[in-house]
Steps between C-alpha positions, in 0.01 A plus 500: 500500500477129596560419881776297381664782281431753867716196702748520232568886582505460866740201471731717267485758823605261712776375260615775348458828737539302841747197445713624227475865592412649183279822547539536120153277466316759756329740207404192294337313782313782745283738360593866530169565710639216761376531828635273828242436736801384801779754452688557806542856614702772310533235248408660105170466285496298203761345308763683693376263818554177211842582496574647853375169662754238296755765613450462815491114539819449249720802726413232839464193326718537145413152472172516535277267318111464485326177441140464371340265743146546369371673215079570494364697200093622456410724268779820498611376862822273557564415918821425553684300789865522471766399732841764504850392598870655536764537729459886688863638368395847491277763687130419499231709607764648750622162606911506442653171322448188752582209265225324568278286218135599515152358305197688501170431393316800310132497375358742216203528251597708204248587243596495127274723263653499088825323608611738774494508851294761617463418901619300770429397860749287682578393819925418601582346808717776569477406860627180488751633261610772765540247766710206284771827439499608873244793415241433766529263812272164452162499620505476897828608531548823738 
């Protein structure tokens, strides 16, 4: 596979899985043998972490949408910076409803090996996110 044709799969991630909420796509884009590098804890191995995470973001943010900021491909790795943003209508990470619009910044590097994504590390702001729906106090506050 081309770099180009291993961007093409993560953008149809992004598009497809995340912003339209399709976890149809899931088997045809992660390989069975996945393996996440940065799940949280309790979350599940493999593909059943692919579709647990869009889950999650769409039952807080239902209109949640990702945005590929920069896209970097060598050889079977693609690095990712995407931005996320939606409006926190529903519990989130334990966080009840507040109404409030959030972004996010999230960086990743997938690798792609015959079409398939078969790891991924990332790193979400989940911090920042946290503190923008009333989840943590900002920094220096007591």
């Amino acid at each position: 596979m081309s770099v180009e044709e291993n961007k093409a799969i993560y953008r149809r991630f992004v598009e497809e899985v995340i912003n339209q909420g399709n976890l149809e796509p899931i088997d045809d884009l992660f390989s069975p043998d996945y393996v996440d590098h940065s799940l949280p804890p309790g979350a599940p191995p493999g593909r059943d972490a692919v579709r647990m995470i869009p889950s999650l973001f769409r039952g807080g943010f239902p209109d949640v949408h990702f945005s590929i900021e920069r896209l970097v491909g060598e050889g079977d790795l693609v690095a990712s910076h995407v931005m996320g943003r939606g409006t926190h209508q529903g519990t989130f990470m334990g966080v009840p409803a507040s109404g409030k619009q959030a972004t996010w910044a999230s960086l990743g590097i997938f690798r792609v090996v015959g079409g398939k994504i078969v790891e991924h590390w990332g790193v979400p702001d989940l911090a920042g996110l946290m503190r923008q729906i009333g989840g943590q106090p900002p920094p220096g506050a007591r």
